[in-house]
N, C-alpha and C positions, 0 to 999 in steps of 0.2 A: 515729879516721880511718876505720877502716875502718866503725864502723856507719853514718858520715855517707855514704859512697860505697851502701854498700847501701841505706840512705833516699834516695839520688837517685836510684839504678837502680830502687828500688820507684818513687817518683814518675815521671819517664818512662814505666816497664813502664804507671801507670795512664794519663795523658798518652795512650801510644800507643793505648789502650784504648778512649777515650776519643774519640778521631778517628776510629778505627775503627769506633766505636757509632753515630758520628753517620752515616756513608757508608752503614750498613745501615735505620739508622731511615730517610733519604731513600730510599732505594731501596724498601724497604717500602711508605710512604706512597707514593709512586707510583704500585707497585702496585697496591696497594688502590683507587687514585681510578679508574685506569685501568678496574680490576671492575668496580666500583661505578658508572658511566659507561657501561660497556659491559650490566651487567646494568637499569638504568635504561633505555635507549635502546630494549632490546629489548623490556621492558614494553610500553614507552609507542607502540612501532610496532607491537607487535600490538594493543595497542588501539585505537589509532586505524586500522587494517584493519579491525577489528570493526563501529565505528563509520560509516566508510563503507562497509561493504558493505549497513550496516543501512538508508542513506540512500538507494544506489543500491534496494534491494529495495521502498523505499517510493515512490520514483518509477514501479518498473516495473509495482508494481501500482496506481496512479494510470492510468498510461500505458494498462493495462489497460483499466482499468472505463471511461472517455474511449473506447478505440475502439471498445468495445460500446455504451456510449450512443448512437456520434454515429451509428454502423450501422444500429443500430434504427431508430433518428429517420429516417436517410434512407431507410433501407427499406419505410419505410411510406409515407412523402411518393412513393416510388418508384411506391409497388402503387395508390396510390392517384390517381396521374396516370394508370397504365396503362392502369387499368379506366375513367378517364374517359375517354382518347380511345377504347376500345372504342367507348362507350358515346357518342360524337362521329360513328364512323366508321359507327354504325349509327343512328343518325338521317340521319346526310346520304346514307345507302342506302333505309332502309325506310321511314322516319317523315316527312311532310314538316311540319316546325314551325320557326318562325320564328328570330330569332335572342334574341330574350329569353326562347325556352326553353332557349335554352342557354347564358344568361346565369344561369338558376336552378341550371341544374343543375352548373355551376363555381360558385355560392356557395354551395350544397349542398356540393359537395365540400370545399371550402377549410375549411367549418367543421368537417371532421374533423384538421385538420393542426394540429397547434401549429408557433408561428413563422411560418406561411406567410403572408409581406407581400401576394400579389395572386395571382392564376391567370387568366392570359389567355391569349386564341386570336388567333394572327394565321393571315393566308391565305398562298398560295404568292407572293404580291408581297411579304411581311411587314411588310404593313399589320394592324395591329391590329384587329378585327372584331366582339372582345366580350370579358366576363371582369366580375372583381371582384378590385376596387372598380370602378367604371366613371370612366371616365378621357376628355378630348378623345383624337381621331383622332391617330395615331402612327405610326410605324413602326420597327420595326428591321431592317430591311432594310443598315443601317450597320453594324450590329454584328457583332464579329469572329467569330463565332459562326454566324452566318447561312446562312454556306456552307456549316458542316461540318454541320449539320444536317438539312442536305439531302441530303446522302450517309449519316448514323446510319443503323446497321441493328442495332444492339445493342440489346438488350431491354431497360436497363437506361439512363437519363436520361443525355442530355449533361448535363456539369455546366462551367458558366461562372461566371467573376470571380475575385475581388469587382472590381463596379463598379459608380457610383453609379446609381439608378433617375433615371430623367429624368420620372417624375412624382411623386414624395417625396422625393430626392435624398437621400434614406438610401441605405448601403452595404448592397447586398445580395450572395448568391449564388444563380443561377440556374440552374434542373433543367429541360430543353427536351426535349419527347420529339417528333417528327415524328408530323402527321397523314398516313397514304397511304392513298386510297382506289382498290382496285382496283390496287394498287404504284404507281399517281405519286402524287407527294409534291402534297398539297393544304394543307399548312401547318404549324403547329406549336402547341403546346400549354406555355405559358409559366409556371413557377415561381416565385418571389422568395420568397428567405427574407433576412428581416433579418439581417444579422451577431452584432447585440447577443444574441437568441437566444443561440447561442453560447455567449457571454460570460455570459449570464445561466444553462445549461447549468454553464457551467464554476464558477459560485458555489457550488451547491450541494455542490462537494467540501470536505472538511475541510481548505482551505488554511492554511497558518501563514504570518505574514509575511515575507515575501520566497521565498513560492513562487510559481509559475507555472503556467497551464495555456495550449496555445497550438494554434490551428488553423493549417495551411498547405494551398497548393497543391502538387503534387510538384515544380512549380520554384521554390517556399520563398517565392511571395507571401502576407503573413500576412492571415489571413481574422479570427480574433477573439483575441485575448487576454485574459489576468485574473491580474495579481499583486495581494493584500493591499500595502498599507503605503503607497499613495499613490505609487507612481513612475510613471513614463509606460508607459504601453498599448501602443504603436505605434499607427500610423495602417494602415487595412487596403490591402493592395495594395502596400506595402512588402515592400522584400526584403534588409533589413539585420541578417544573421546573424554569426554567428563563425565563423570559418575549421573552427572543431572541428564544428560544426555541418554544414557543407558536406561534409566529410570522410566524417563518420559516414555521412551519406545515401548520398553518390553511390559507396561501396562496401560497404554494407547497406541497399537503400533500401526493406526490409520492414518491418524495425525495429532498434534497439539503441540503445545509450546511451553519453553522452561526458561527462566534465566541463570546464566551458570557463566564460570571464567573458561575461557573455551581451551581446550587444552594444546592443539597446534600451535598459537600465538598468543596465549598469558591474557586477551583482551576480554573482559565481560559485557556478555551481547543476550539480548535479548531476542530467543532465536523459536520460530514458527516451523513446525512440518508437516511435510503432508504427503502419502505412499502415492508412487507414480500410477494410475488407473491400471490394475494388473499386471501390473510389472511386479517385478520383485526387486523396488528399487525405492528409496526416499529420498526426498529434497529438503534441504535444509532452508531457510533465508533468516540471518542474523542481523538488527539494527545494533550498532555500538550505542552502549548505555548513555558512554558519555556524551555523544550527540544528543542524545533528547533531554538530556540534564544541564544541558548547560544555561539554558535561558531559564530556569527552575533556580540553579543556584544566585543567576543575579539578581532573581526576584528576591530569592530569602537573604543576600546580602542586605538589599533595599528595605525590606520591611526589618531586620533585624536590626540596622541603623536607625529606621523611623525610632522603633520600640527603645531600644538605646536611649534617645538620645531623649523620647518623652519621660523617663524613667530617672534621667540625670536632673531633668526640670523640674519633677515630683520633687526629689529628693532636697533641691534648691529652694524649693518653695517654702519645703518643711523644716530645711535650716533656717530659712528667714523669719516664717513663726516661730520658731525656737527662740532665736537670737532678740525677736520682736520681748517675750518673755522675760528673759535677760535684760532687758531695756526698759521696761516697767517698772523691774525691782530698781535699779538704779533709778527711777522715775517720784523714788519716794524721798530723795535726796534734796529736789527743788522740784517745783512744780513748773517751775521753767525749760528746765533740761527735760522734763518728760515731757511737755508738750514738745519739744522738739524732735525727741526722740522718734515720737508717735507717728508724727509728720514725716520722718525721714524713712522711718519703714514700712508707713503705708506707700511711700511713694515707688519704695523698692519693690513692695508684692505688686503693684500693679506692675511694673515694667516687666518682674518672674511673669504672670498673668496674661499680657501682652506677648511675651515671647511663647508661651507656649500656645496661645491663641493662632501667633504664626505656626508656631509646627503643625496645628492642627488643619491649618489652613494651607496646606503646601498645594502645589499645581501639578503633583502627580499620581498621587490616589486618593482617589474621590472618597470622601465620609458625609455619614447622614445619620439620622436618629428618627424612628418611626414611630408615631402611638401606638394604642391599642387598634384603632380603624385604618391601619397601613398609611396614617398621614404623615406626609413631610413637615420637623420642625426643624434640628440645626442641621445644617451642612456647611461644607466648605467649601472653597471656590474653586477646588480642582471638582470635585463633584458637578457645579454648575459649569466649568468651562467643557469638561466631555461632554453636556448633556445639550453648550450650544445656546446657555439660559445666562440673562442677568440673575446676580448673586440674588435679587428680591422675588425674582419671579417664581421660583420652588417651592417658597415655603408656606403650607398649606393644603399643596396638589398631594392629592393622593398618587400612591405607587404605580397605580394600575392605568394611570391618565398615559404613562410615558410608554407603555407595550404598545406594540404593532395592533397586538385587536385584542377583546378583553377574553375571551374564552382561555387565550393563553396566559394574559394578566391571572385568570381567578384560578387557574391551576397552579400557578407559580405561589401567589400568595397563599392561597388552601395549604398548598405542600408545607409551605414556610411556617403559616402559624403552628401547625401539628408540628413538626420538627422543637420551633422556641419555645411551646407549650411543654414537651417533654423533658425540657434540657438542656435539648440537644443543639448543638451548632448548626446552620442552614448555609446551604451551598448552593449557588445554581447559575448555568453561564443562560442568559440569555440576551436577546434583541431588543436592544429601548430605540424608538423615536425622537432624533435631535429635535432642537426645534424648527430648526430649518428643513424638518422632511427627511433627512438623511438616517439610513439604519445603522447603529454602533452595536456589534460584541460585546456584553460586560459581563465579568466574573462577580457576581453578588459572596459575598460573605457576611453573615449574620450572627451575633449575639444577644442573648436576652440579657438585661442588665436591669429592669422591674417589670410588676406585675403588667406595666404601663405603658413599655418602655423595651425597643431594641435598638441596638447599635450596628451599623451596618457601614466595609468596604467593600466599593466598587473599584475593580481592576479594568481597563481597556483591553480587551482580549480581540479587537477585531483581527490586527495582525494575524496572532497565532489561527483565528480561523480560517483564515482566508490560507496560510499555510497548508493547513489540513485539506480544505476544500483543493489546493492543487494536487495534493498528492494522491487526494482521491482521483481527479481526472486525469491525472497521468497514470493509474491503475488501470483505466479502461479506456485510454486513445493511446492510437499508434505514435511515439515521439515526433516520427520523421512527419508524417501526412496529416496528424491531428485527427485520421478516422477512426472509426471504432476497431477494440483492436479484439483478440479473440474472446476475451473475459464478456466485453459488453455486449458482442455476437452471440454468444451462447445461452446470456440473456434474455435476449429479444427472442431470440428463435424459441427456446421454450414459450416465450409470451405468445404467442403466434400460431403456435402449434397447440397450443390451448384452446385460443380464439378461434382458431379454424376447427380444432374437432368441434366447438358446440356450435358454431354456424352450420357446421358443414361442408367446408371450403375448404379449399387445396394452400398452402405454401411453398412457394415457389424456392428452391437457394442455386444459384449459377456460381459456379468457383472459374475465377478467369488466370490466365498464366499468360504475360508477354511475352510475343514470340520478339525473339530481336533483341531485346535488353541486354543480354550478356556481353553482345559482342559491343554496342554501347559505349556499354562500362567499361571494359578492357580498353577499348579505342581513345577515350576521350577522358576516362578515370572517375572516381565514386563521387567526385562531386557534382561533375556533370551528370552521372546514372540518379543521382539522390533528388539534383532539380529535374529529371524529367518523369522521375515516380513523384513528386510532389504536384507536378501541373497533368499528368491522366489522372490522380488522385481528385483532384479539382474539376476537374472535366466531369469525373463519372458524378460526383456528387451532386453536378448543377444539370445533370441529364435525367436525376431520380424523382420518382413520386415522391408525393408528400408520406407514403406509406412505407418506403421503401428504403432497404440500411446495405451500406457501403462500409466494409472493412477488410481491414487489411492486413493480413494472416503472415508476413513475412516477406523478406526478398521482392519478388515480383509476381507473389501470388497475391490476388483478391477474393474475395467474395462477397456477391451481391444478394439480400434477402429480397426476396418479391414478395409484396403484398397481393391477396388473390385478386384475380381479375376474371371477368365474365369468360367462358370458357378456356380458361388459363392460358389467353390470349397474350402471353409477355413480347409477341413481335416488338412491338412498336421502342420500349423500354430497351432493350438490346441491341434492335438495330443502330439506335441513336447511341447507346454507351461504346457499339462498334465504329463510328462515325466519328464519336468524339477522340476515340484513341486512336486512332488510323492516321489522323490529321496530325500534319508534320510540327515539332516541337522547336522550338529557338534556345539556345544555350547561351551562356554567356558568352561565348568568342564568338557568337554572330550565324554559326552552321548550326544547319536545320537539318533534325533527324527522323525517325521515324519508326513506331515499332506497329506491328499488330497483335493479335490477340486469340488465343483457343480459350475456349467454353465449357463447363463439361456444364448439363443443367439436369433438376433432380426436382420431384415434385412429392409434397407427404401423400403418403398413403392410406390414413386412415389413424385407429388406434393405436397402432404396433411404429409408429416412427419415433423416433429419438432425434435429440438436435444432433448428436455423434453420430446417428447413422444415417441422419440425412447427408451432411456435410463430407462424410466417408463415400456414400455415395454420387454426389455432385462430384469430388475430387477424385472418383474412378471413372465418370465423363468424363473430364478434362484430361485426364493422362493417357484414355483413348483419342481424345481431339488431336493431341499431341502427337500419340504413333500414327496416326491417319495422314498425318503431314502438318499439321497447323493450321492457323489459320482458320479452324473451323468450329464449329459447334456442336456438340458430343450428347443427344439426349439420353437419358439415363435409360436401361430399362424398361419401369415405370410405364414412361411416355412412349415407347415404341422404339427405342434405341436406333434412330435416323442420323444420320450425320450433314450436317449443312455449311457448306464453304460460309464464310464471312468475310462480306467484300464494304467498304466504306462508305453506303450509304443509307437511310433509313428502312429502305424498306428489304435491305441484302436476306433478311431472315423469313421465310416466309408461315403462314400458318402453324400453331405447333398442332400434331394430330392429337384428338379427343383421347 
C-alpha cells in the first residue's frame, strides 16, 4: 500500500511537471517569435530606408543634370536673340536695308539654335513683318502675351505657353524679346521652340521603365514629357498633378522632392525638382518606386523564409522536450521502456539541434556573435566564406583586424557600441578585407542579446555598390565619349577659379564646335557621326595636360578647361588639340573623313567671374569663330578679341596677347 501511494504521488509530482513544462515551453515560444519578429522588421526597415534613399539620390541627380541642360539650351537661344535684336536695332538706325536683309540675317541666326521651330519679327501693331520660315501675313496682336511685352525691361526673354503655333500647329514655347528703338518699343523679336525638343532632350537620359522626366510652367502647365514603357505623355498645357506635387512646390518652389502616385499614369515614383535658373520653368525627374524596390522585396522574402523556417525548428524542438516529458511519465511503467525512451529522444534533440545548427549555418548570410571587446566567437560558414577565411581561422580576431585601416574600424565600432549600449539596433555598410586582399561591401546589422554579448548579420552588398558607384559616373560623363559631361565641368571650373583667385592666376576655358560634322552625319548616318565624335573625343584627351579637363557639352560641341600657364601661354595645348582633329578619321566602311574645328577662348578675370559666365563667354568666341568663317579661333574680349585662322599643325596658333 504504501509503495502504490508513493507511485501515485511520484506520478502526479511528474503530471504536475508536466503541465508546468508545457506553460513555460508556450511562453518561451512566444518569446522567441516576438524576437525574431521584432529583429526581422528592423532589418528589413533599415533596408528598405537604404533602398529609398538610394532612389530619391538618383532622381535628384537626374533632376540635376535636366536643370543644367535646359539652362544652357535656353541660355544660348537667350544670347542669341539678344544680339540679333542688337543687330535689328542698328540697322533700323545706321543701315538702311530692306526687309529681306533681315529676313537673312534671322535665318542666319536660327541656324545656330537647336529646336528652334521659327524666329520672327513683328512691329509695334504686332503684325508679323519678316522672319524664318516665311509664312502669310499674321498677327499676334491677340495673344496673351502681347501686352506684357511691351512693358519687358528685363534682359533676359519673356518666355510664353505652350501653345499651339497658328502656322504648324505644333505645340510650341515662345522666347519674345521687345525691339525699342531709341526707348519706344518698335516691336518684338519672336522665338518658337517645339515642345517635342524637350521630349527628345529628355531621351537621351538613362531612363528605366516607368521613369519620368517632365517640363513645367511655374503654375504646373506641362510643357514636355517622357516616361519609357508606353503609358500616356500628357498632352502639353495640362495641369493635372498630384496633390503631393502641388504641395512640395508651393512651399519650396526652388526645388525638392515628394513621393506621390503621379496622376498622368497611376505609377508611384519618387520624383526630384529643381526651378530652371531664371526661367520661370521646373523640371521634374521621377525614379519608379518599384525599380528600386524590388531587390529590397527579394531580400525580405529571403530573411522572412530564413526567420520562418528558424521559428518552425524552435517550435520542433519545444515539441520534442514536451513529448520528452510525456516519456518520462510513461518511464515510471518499467525502467526499461524509459531508459529507451530517453535514448530515443535524446537522439531526436540532437538531430532538431543539428538541423537548426545547419540553418544557422547557411552559405548566404553571414552570422556572428561578438563579446564585450568586439571579439569574434560563433559564426557561420557563409560568414567565413564572404570574408575568404577557413570556418577556424575567425574565431577570436577581433572586428576591427578585417577593416581596410583602423581609424575607420574605431569609428565603426565606437558608433556600434553607443547604439547596443542604448538599445538600439546598429546598422552600418562598410568595407572588410578578404583574406586574400580583396575589398567586399557588407551590410552589418547588429543586435544586443547581453550585457556580454551581440548578435550580428552580414549582408554582401558589394553589388549593390558598385551599382550605385555607376550611376553616380554616368551622372557626371558624357554616355557616348565617357568625358566629362556638364555637371562635372562645372565642378572643376569652380574648383579652379578658386585656386586661381588665391594664386593669382588666370583659367583658361576654350569651347570648340566642329566645323564639318553635320554634313558627316547626314552622309554616312549617326553611327558613323557617333564613331567619329568618340575617336576626336580620344584624340583631345591624350593631347591634355595633366591639369587640364575635356568635356563634352552636347552634339559636337566641347569644351576644354586650361589649367594656368606662364603667361597664359595655351599655344602649344591648342595647336596640338587642332592637329589632332584635323587629322583624317576611318569609319567602319573603310572611308576617311575629316572635320575641323572653331574656338571661341575666354580667360577669368579676377573676382567677379562665375563658371556660367565664363563658359557664356568662351561660347560667344566660338559663335563669332563660326560667323567669321570657321575654322578659326575667336579670343574673347578679355584677351584682346583677335581672331586666328586654325590650320593642322602644332604651331598654326600663335602667341596669345598679354
Amino acid at each position: 500500500m504504501t509503495d502504490t501511494t508513493a507511485t501515485q504521488s511520484l506520478v502526479e509530482s511528474v503530471s504536475t511537471r508536466r503541465r508546468r513544462l508545457r506553460r513555460w515551453l508556450v511562453l518561451a515560444n512566444l518569446a522567441v517569435a516576438l524576437l525574431l519578429t521584432a529583429l526581422v522588421a528592423t532589418v528589413l526597415a533599415s533596408a528598405k530606408r537604404g533602398f529609398e534613399d538610394r532612389a530619391l539620390n538618383a532622381a535628384e541627380g537626374r533632376a540635376a543634370v535636366a536643370q543644367l541642360n535646359l539652362a544652357s539650351e535656353l541660355a544660348v537661344v537667350d544670347a542669341v536673340m539678344r544680339a540679333t535684336v542688337q543687330d535689328l536695332v542698328h540697322r533700323a538706325t545706321h543701315v538702311e536695308e530692306g526687309a529681306s536683309a533681315n529676313d537673312e540675317l534671322l535665318k542666319t541666326r536660327m541656324a545656330l539654335l537647336r529646336g528652334m521651330e521659327s524666329l520672327r519679327l513683328s512691329d509695334e501693331q504686332g503684325r508679323v513683318i519678316g522672319g524664318f520660315p516665311s509664312q502669310p501675313a499674321i498677327s499676334v496682336a491677340d495673344r496673351d502675351y502681347f501686352s506684357l511685352v511691351q512693358e519687358h525691361v528685363s534682359d533676359r526673354a519673356l518666355v510664353a505657353g505652350p501653345f499651339k503655333s497658328r502656322t504648324t500647329g505644333h505645340w510650341v514655347l515662345a522666347l519674345i524679346h521687345p525691339v525699342r528703338i531709341d526707348g519706344r518699343y518698335a516691336g518684338a523679336l519672336h522665338g518658337t521652340i517645339n515642345v517635342d525638343h524637350f521630349a527628345d532632350v529628355f531621351d537621351r537620359y538613362d531612363l528605366r521603365t516607368g521613369d519620368a522626366v517632365a517640363l513645367r510652367t511655374t503654375d504646373l502647365r506641362l510643357i514636355a514629357r517622357r516616361s519609357p514603357g508606353g503609358g500616356p505623355q500628357g498632352a502639353p498645357g495640362t495641369t493635372s498633378v498630384s496633390p503631393e506635387l502641388v504641395a512640395a512646390v508651393s512651399s519650396h518652389p526652388e526645388g525638392g522632392s515628394f513621393t506621390s502616385v503621379v496622376a498622368l499614369d497611376g505609377a508611384t515614383r519618387v520624383t526630384a525638382y529643381r526651378s530652371v535658373d531664371g526661367w520661370p520653368l521646373l523640371v521634374f525627374a521621377g525614379v519608379n518606386h518599384a525599380n528600386f524596390l524590388a531587390p529590397w522585396k527579394e531580400q525580405a522574402e529571403h530573411v522572412t523564409s530564413l526567420a520562418g523556417l528558424a521559428m518552425v525548428l524552435i517550435v520542433l524542438a519545444s515539441c520534442a522536450i514536451y513529448k520528452f516529458g510525456a516519456r518520462e511519465a510513461k518511464a515510471m511503467q518499467t525502467i526499461a521502456a524509459h531508459a529507451e525512451e530517453q535514448r530515443l529522444a535524446q537522439a531526436k534533440i540532437a538531430r532538431l539541434l543539428q538541423e537548426q545548427s545547419a540553418m544557422l549555418n547557411n552559405d548566404v548570410v553571414g552570422m556572428m556573435k561578438l563579446d564585450a571587446q568586439q571579439h569574434m566567437g560563433w559564426h557561420n560558414r557563409a560568414l567565413a566564406t564572404l570574408l575568404g577565411y577557413e570556418a577556424e581561422e575567425l574565431a577570436g580576431q577581433p572586428l576591427s583586424a578585417l577593416f581596410m585601416d583602423r581609424p575607420g574600424a574605431t569609428e565603426v565600432t565606437t558608433f556600434a557600441k553607443a547604439l547596443l549600449a542604448s538599445g538600439e539596433n546598429a546598422r552600418a555598410q562598410v568595407q572588410l578585407r578578404r583574406k586574400d586582399g580583396d575589398v567586399v561591401w557588407v551590410d552589418l546589422n547588429g543586435v544586443r542579446v547581453s550585457d556580454h554579448e551581440s548578435f550580428w548579420i552580414a549582408v554582401d552588398a558589394t553589388a549593390a555598390h558598385a551599382a550605385h558607384d555607376r550611376l553616380r559616373h554616368a551622372a557626371s560623363h558624357d554616355a557616348l565619349t565617357q568625358l566629362a559631361n556638364r555637371v562635372l565641368l562645372l565642378e572643376r571650373l569652380s574648383e579652379r577659379l578658386a585656386n586661381a583667385r588665391r594664386a593669382g592666376d588666370q583659367v583658361g576655358v576654350c569651347y570648340l564646335d566642329l566645323d564639318g560634322f553635320k554634313a558627316i552625319n547626314d552622309q554616312h548616318g549617326h553611327e558613323a557621326g557617333d564613331t567619329l565624335l568618340v575617336e576626336v573625343a580620344r584624340r583631345m584627351q591624350s593631347q591634355l595636360r595633366a591639369g587640364d579637363t575635356v568635356a563634352r557639352m552636347g552634339g559636337d560641341e566641347f569644351v576644354v578647361l586650361l589649367a594656368p600657364s606662364p603667361g597664359l601661354s595655351w599655344r602649344r595645348v591648342l595647336g596640338r588639340l587642332t592637329s589632332a582633329i584635323s587629322a583624317p578619321v576611318h569609319l567602319a566602311n573603310g572611308e576617311a573623313v575629316e572635320v575641323g574645328v572653331s574656338m571661341g577662348l575666354a580667360a577669368s578675370n579676377g573676382e567677379t567671374d562665375t563658371p556660367a559666365a565664363l563658359l557664356a563667354r568662351a561660347d560667344q568666341a566660338m559663335l563669332e569663330a563660326k560667323r567669321q568663317g570657321k575654322g578659326r579661333l575667336q579670343l574673347d574680349g578679355g584677351l584682346g578679341s583677335v581672331v586666328f585662322p586654325v590650320r593642322p599643325d602644332q604651331n598654326a596658333i600663335g602667341p596669345l596677347p598679354p
